[in-house]
Each structure stands twice: as structure tokens, then as C-alpha cells.
N, C-alpha and C positions, 0 to 999 in steps of 0.2 A: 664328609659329603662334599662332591667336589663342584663348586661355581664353577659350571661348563658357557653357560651365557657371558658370564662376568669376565672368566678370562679370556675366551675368545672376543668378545668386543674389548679386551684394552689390548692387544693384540693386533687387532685389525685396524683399531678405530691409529693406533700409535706407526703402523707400517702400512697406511694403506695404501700408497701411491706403489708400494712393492710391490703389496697385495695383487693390485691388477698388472702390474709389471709380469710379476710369474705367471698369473691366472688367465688374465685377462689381457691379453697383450692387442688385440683389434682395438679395446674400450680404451686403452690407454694412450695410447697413440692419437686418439683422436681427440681427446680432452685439455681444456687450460688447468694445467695442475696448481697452475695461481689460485684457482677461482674454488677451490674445494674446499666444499662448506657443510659439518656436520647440522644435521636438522636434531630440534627435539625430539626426547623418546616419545614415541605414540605408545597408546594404551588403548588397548581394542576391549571391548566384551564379547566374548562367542557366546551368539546368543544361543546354540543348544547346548551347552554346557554351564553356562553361564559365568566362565571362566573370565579373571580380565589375566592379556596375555600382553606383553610387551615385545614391539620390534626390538632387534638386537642394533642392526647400524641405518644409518639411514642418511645418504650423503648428495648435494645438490652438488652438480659440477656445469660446468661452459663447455661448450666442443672450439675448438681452438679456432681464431679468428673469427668467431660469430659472437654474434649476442644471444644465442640458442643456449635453453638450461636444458637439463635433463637430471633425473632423478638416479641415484645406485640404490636400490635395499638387497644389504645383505643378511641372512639369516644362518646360525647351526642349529642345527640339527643335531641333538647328541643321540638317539634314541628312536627308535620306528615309532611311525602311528602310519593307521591305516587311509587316515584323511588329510596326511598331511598337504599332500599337494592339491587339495582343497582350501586349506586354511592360505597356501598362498595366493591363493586367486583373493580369493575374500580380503585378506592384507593389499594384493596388489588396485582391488576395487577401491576402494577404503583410501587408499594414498593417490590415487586417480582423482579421485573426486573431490579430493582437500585440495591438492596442489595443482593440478590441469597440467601437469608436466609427464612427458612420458618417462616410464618408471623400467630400468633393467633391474630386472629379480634373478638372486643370486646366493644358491643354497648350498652351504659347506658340510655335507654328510661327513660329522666326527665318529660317530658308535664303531665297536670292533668287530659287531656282527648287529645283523646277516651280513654275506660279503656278496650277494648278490645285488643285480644293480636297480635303484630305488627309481620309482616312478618321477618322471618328471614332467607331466603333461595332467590338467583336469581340463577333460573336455563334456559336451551337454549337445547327443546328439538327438536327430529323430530319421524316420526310415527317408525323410526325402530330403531332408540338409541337416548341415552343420551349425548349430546358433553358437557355441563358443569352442575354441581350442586354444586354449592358454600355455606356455612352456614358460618354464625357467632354467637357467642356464646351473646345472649341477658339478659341485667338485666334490667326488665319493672318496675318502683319506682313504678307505681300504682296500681300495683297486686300484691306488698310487703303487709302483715300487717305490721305497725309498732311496734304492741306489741311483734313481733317473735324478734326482735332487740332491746328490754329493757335491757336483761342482759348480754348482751354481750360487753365486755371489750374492746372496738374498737372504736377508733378517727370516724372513717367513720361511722359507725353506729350510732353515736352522730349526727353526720350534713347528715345524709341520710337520715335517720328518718321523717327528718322536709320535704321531699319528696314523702311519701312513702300512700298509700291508707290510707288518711282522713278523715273520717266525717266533716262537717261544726260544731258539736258540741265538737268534740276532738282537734279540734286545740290549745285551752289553754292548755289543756294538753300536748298532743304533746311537745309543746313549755318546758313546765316545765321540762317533762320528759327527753327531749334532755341536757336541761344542766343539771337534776341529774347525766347524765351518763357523760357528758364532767368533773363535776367538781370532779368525781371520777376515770379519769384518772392523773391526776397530771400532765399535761402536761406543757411546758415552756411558757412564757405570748405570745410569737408572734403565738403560732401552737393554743392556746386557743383563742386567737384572733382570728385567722383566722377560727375555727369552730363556733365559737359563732356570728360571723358576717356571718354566710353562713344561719346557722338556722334563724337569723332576718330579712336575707335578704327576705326568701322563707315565712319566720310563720308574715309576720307583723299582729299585731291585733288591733281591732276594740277598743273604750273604753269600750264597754261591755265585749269583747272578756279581753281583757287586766284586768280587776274585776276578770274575772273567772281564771285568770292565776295566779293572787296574791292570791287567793281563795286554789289552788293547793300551791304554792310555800310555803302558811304558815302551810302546814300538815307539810312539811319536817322537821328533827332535826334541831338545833336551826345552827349547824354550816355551814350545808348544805344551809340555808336558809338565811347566810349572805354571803354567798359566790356567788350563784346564784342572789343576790341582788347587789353585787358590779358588777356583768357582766350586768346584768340593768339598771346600772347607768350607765356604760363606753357604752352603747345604747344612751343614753339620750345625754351624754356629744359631742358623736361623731355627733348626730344628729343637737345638739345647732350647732356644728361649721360647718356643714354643711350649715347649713340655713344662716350663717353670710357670710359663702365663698359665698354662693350663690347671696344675698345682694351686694358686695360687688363686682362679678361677671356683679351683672346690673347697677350699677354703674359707672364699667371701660365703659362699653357700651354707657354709655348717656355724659362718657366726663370726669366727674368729677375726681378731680386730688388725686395722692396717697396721700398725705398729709389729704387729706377730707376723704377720705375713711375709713381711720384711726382712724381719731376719731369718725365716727358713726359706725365704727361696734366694736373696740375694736380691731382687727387686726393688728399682724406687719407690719412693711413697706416690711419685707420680702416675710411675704405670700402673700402681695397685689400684691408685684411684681412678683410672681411665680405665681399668678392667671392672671394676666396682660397676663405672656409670653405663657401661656396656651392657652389664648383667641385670642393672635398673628397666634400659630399655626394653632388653627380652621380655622382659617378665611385665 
């Protein structure tokens, strides 16, 4: 099951001055990018649901040479609902009324379908006026082409890509092309990590699929082509140890003791015990 909230907020929360760089290029230009200041998570109750629901980003910034704050909330969206652009108003009341600062709402439709395009207005009329007409400023990934974001020098457009209106036959590509562009930012191993686990998370491939990706990967220059292949393998490596934690995960389950553990998967007594206090939690 995949943290669609989780990876997109470390994501954004990690590139966001990109973020509005690609997206939002009026907001950004106009703001002290000194002054950018994540707020805590808020946690709302809807109260006809009775759900509690968590904002994803929620960031205070300066407009450049003022003393003027203003508010960014960002939201994804992984999935339709038919209220949602209700719930942002509600979110957007809700952060109005805490903070007194005006609030830009700003919603990144991820889902692969519908590819139709998603409401972005709750308004509350009557036959002789208007009492509210609310808008938030929408980015739908699958009415992006992904080829509009090949050249562009941008972390986020590296791991957005791998979102963005696909064909079932462009996905090897895609995939390739996402890390030609990540591994010609030069970025430091944890922020390259962190793109290059977003794209595998979203592009996994088929073995046919995965032929046709090494098919692309070997047109590239020879050095482009070992570097994209060591992020391949650190797929692979993370993947083995996935499946041993996992092992080793149904193991604590059925009883058997760390010491056993240990020797069929290959595992330290560390990890076994930090998967142990994991499994405590759950349960």
C-alpha cells in the first residue's frame, strides 16, 4: 500500500522552493525565499464524517521587501471524491481563522484516472447573489505531457514526470528519462535518493517493461548510462532487503527467536530487534 501523503509531502516539503519555481512561478518571484517557514501539521475533524483528516504542507512565507506574511497550503490529492473542493474551503476557513493571514491553496491532482478535469471552485449561490466563490489553484499530473518537462532543470520535474499523462507503452521511457534528468542535476545522495525512490515507487515495471527500459538506458552516453545503472542497482539492493525484513517480519510472527532469525535471513540482531519493536507497535 503506497504513502501517497507521505511521499508527496517529503517531496515537496524537501524541494519546495522548486516546487513553485516550476509551478508557480508569479508566487515565487514575489516571495523572500529566506523567510520560508514550514507550520505544524494541522488536524481537522470533518464533522460529517467524523473523520480527523491531516493537512499535507502548510508553509508561511514574506513577499520580498515587506514585512507582509502570507500562508501556502499545499494539498494531493491521490483519488476523486465528490466533495472535495468543499473540504478545501473548510481547510481553507479553518487556517484563516487560526492564522489571520491570507492563505494560497494549492491542489496537486496525482490519481491516473479520471483524466478529466477536476473541479476547482466550491461556490454557495442564491437566485439574487453570490455569498461565497472560493478557487484554488489546481496542478492535474494527468493532463501534464511529460515531454513538456524533459528539459527542464528541476528536482521536481525529475520525480513528477513519473506522474504525469502516460501511455502504457512510454512508461520504460518515462522511467529512463526521469533519471536522465535527475542524474544531470548533481544533487546530494539523500535528495537523489529521495527522487529516484519516488519515480520507482510510481514507474514499477513489468519484465518486458523493464527490457524495454534497458533498451533506452543503453542509447545514453557511456557515463550517463553507468550512473543511471548504479541507481538501478541501489533499486535492487533496497528491494533484496526489503524482502529479507519482510521474511524475517513473519517470522517474529510465528514465534521464532532472534538468534534464528538471524541466521536465515542474514540480518543483524539489530534490525531484527527494530523490526520486533515495529511489529510491538502495530499490534
Amino acid at each position: 500500500m503506497i504513502d501517497h501523503d507521505r511521499l508527496f509531502k517529503e517531496l515537496l516539503s524537501t524541494f519546495f522552493v522548486e516546487f513553485l519555481d516550476l509551478f508557480l512561478p508569479q508566487v515565487a518571484n514575489q516571495i523572500d525565499r529566506g523567510s520560508i517557514q514550514f507550520l505544524p501539521q494541522e488536524v481537522f475533524t470533518d464533522v460529517t464524517s467524523g473523520e480527523k483528516k491531516e493537512i499535507d504542507l502548510l508553509a508561511q512565507v514574506r513577499y520580498q521587501q515587506q514585512e507582509t506574511y502570507f500562508l501556502i497550503h499545499i494539498e494531493n490529492q491521490s483519488y476523486t471524491q465528490s466533495e472535495f473542493a468543499k473540504r478545501m474551503f473548510n481547510y481553507f476557513a479553518r487556517l484563516y481563522e487560526k492564522y489571520d493571514l491570507p492563505i494560497y491553496p494549492v491542489v496537486i491532482f496525482s490519481f491516473d484516472e479520471p483524466l478529466r478535469a477536476q473541479l476547482t471552485n466550491h461556490c454557495v449561490k442564491f437566485a439574487d447573489f453570490n455569498v461565497l466563490d472560493f478557487n484554488f489553484k489546481a496542478i492535474q499530473l494527468n493532463q501534464l505531457s511529460w515531454r513538456d518537462y524533459l528539459t527542464q532543470q528541476n528536482p521536481i520535474a525529475a520525480a513528477l514526470m513519473s506522474k504525469m499523462k502516460i501511455s502504457a507503452s512510454e512508461r520504460p521511457q518515462v522511467k529512463a528519462e526521469c533519471l536522465r534528468l535527475l542524474i544531470t542535476l548533481k544533487l546530494d545522495p539523500a535528495r537523489m535518493q529521495l527522487i529516484s525512490g519516488f519515480v520507482d515507487t510510481y514507474l514499477r515495471l513489468s519484465v518486458t517493461e523493464e527490457q524495454a527500459f534497458q533498451t533506452v538506458v543503453d542509447t545514453m552516453g557511456l557515463t550517463q548510462r553507468e550512473e543511471v545503472m548504479e541507481i538501478v542497482t541501489s533499486w535492487e539492493q533496497k528491494g533484496a532487503q526489503r524482502a529479507l525484513e519482510q521474511v524475517a517480519v513473519n517470522l517474529l510472527r510465528e514465534g521464532m527467536a532472534t538468534e534464528a532469525i538471524v541466521r536465515v535471513t542474514g540480518l543483524t540482531v539489530e534490525q531484527v530487534q527494530q523490526l520486533q519493536a515495529q511489529l510491538s507497535q502495530e499490534n
